[in-house]
C-alpha positions as CSV (number, residue, x, y, z in Angstrom):
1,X,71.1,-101.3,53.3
2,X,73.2,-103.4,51.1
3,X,74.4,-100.4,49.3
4,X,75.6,-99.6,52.5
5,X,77.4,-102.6,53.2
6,X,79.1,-102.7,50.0
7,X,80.2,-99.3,50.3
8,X,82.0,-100.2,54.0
9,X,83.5,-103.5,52.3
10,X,85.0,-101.5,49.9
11,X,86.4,-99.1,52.2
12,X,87.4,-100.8,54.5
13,X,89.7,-103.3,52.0
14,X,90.4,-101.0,50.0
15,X,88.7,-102.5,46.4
16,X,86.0,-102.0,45.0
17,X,83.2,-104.6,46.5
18,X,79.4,-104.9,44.8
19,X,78.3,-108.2,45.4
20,X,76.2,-110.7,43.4
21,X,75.7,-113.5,45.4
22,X,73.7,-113.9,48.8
23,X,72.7,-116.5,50.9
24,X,70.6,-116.4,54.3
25,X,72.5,-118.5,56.5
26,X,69.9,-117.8,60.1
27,X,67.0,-116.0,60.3
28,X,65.5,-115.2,64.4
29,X,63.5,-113.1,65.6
30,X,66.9,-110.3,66.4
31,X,69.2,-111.3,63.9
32,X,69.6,-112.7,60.0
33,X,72.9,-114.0,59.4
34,X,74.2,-113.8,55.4
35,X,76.9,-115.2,53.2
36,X,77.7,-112.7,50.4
37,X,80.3,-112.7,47.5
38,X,81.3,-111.2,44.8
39,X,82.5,-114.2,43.0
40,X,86.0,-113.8,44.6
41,X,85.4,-112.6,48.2
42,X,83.0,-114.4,50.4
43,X,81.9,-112.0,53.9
44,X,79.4,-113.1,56.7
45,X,77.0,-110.7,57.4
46,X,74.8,-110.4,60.5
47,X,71.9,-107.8,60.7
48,X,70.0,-106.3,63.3
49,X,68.0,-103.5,64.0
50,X,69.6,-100.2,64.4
51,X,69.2,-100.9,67.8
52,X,71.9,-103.2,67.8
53,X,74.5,-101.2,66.2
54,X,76.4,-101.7,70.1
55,X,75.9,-105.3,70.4
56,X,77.7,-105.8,66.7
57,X,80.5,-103.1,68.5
58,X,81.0,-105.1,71.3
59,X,81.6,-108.4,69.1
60,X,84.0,-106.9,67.0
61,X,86.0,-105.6,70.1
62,X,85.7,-108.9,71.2
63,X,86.9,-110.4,68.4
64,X,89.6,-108.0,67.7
65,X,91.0,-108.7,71.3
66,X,90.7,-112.5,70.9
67,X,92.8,-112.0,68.2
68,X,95.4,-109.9,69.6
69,X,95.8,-112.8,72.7
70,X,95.2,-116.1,71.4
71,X,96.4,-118.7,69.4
72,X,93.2,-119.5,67.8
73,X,92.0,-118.4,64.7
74,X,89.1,-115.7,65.4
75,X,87.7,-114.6,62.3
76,X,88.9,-111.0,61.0
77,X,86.7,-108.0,61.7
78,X,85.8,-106.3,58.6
79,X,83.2,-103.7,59.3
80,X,80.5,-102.5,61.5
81,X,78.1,-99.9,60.3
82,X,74.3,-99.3,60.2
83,X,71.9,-96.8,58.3
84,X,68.1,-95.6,59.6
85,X,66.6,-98.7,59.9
86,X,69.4,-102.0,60.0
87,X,72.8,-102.3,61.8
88,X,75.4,-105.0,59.8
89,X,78.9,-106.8,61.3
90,X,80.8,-107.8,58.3
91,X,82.8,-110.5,59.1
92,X,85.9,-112.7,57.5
93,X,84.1,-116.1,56.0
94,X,86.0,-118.9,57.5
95,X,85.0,-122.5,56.0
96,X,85.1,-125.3,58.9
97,X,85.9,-128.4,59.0
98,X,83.5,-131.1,59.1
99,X,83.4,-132.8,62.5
100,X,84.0,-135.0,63.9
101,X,87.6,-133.8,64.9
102,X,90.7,-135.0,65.7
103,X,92.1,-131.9,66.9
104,X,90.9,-131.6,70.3
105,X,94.2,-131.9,72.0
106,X,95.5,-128.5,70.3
107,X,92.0,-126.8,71.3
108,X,92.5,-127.6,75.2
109,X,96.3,-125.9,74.9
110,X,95.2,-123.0,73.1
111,X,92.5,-122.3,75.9
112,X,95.0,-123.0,78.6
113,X,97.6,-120.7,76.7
114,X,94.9,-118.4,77.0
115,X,93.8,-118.6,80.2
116,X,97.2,-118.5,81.7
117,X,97.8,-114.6,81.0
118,X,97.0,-112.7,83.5
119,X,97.8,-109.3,82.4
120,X,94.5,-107.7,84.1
121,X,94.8,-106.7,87.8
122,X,90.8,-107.0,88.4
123,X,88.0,-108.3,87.3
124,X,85.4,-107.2,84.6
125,X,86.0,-105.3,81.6
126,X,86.7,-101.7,79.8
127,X,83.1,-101.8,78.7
128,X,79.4,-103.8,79.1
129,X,78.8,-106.0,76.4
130,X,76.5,-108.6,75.4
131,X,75.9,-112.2,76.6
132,X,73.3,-113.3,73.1
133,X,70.5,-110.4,73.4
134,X,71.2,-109.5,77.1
135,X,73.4,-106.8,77.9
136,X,76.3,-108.0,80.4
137,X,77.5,-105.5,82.4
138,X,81.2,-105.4,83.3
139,X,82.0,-103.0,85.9
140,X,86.0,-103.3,87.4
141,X,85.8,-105.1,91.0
142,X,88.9,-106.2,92.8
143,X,87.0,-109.2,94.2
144,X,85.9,-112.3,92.1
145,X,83.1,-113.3,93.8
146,X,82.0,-109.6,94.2
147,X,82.1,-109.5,90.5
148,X,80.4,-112.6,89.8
149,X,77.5,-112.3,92.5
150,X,76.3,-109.2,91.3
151,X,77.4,-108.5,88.0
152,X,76.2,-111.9,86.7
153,X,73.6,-114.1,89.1
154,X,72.4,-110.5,90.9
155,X,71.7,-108.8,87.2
156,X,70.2,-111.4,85.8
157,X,67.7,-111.9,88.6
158,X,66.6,-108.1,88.8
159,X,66.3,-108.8,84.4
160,X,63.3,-111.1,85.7
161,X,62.0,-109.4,88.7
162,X,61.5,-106.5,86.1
163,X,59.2,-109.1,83.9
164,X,57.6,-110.2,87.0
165,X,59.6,-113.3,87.4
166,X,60.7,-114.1,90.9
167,X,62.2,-117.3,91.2
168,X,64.3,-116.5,94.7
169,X,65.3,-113.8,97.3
170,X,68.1,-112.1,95.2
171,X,69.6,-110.4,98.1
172,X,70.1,-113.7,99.5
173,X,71.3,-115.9,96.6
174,X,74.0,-112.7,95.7
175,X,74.9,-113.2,99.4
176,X,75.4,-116.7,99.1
177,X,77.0,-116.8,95.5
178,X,80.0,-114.5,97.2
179,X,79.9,-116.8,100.4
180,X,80.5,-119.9,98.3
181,X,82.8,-118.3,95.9
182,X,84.9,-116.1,98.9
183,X,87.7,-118.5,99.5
184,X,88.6,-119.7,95.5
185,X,91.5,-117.9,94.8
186,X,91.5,-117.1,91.4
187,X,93.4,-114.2,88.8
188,X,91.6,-112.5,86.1
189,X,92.0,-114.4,82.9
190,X,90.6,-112.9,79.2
191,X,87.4,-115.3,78.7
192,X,85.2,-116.4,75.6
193,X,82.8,-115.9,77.4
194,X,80.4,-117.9,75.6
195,X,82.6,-120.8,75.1
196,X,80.2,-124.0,74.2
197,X,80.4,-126.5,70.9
198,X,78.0,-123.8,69.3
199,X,80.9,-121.1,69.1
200,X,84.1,-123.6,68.4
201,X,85.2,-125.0,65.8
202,X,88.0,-126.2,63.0
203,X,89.8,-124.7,60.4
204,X,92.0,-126.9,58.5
205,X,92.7,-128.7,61.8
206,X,93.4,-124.9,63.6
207,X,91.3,-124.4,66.8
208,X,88.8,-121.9,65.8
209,X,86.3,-119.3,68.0
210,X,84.0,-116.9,67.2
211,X,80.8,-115.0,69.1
212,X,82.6,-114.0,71.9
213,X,80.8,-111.9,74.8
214,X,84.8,-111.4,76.6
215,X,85.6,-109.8,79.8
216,X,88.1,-110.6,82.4
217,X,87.1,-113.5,84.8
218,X,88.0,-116.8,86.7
219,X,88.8,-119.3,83.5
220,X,86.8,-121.7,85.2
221,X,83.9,-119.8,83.7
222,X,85.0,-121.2,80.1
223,X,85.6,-124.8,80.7
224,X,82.3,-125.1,82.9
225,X,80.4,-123.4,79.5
226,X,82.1,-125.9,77.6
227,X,80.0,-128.9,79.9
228,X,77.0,-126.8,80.2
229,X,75.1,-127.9,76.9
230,X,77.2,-131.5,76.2
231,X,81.0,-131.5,77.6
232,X,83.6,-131.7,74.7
233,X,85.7,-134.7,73.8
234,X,88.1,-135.9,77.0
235,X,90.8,-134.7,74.7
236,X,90.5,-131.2,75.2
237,X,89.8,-131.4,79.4
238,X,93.0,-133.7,79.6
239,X,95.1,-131.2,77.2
240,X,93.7,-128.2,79.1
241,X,94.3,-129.6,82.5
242,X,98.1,-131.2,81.6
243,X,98.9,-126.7,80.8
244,X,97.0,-125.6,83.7
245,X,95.1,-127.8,85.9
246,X,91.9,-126.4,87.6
247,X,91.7,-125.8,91.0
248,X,90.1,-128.3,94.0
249,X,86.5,-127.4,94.3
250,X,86.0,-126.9,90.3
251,X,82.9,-129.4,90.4
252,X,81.0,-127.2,93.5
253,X,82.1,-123.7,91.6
254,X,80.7,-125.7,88.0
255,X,77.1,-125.3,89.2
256,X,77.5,-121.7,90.4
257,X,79.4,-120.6,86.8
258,X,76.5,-122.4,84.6
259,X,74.2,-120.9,86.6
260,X,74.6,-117.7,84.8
261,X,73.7,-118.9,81.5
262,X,71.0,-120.6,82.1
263,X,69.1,-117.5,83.7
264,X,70.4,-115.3,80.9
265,X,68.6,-118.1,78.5
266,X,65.5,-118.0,81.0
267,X,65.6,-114.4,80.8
268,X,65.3,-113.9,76.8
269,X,63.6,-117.4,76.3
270,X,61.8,-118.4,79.5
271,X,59.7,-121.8,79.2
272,X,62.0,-124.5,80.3
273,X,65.1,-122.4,80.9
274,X,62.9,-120.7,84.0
275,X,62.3,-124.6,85.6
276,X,66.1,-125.1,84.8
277,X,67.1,-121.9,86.6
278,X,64.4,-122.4,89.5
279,X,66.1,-126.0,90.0
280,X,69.9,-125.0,89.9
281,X,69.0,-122.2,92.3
282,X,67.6,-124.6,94.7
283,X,70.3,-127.3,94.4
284,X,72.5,-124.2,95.3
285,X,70.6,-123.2,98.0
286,X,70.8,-126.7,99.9
């Protein structure tokens, strides 16, 4: 495989790459994550199994598009390519800053900046893509809480009636996600959409992001990620909120948006993440 990879590296910047350093970086149960060199050009390398040649597609359109829109620093897209047996993402090799930062001021306005295009007439995205292992499907809807009722809480609930997992009526929790979401009146912004400390970082004091799974959504979606798993520093809510302040109701909608990552985490971890999602579905309920 590595053959492989050099061979793409080289083609793709056009010199000739062999390299003679490597480093495991992660190693789970779907993915191994490498630095590699060759004493002048450091990559990041994830691997998968060929299976996964799509969800390493999907990140680098991701990626690419993040780019394209933002004003943070998204690491370059070098390659994606796979042989019989492994797929690979090659990616730039950024080298963060050691927290704790400063800079959460600038991170808040480059969200906002973000957030505040809306270019996209509807909801959803060109094509499904990945949320970690799960595929996240992205059909176009006109209708935010069409969209987020059954293309996020309604999917991931049929992912765990098909292991056997039932933790409510779906039909009636969908119904109740678009009932509770029906008034917010919200326009399609380009998301992270995967937007926590884990994914975020600094690069030379420049906001940086990286393992997107983007589509076109309500920006709350983003800032409620961001509090899901330990809220950021006040910083980066006051920046955000001084560009583009969210809307009355955020704190009811909060609970509805994280929600979706916590059954996507119950659906390829279970354990805890299923008593998590069985208790958020319940405080929704009343």
């Amino acid at each position: 495989m590595w053959n492989t990879v050099n061979e793409q590296i080289s083609q793709a910047m056009h010199f000739d790459f062999k390299h003679t350093f490597k480093r495991q970086l992660q190693n789970t149960n779907d993915l191994k994550v490498y630095e590699i060199s060759d004493g002048t050009h450091q990559y990041l390398v994830k691997v998968g199994h060929h299976s996964q040649l799509d969800r390493f597609e999907c990140e680098a359109h991701s990626l690419r598009l993040l780019t394209q829109e933002s004003l943070f620093m998204v690491p370059d897209c070098i390659t994606v390519g796979a042989n019989i047996e492994f797929s690979f993402l090659v990616l730039e090799w950024l080298t963060f800053d050691q927290q704790p930062h400063t800079s959460w001021q600038t991170m808040g306005n480059h969200l906002a900046s973000l957030h505040l295009k809306h270019q996209q007439a509807m909801f959803g995205f060109d094509d499904d893509n990945f949320l970690g292992l799960t595929v996240q499907p992205n059909q176009w809807h006109k209708k935010w809480d069409v969209f987020f009722a059954e293309e996020r809480i309604g999917w991931q609930l049929q992912l765990l009636e098909e292991k056997g997992i039932v933790l409510t009526d779906k039909e009636y929790l969908i119904g109740l996600v678009k009932d509770l979401l029906h008034s917010h009146a919200t326009k399609p912004s380009l998301l992270h959409g995967n937007f926590w400390r884990g994914n975020i970082g600094f690069i030379n004091t420049v906001p940086s992001i990286y393992d997107p799974a983007s589509y076109y959504g309500d920006r709350e979606v983003d800032i409620a990620m961001s509090e899901l798993f330990g809220p950021l520093p006040d910083d980066f809510y006051t920046a955000y909120n001084h560009l583009y302040p969210l809307a009355a109701g955020y704190e009811k909608r909060k609970r509805i948006y994280q929600l979706y990552p916590i059954l996507n985490n119950a659906n390829i971890y279970a354990g805890h993440y299923l008593v998590e999602a069985k208790q958020q579905i319940e405080q929704l309920i009343k």
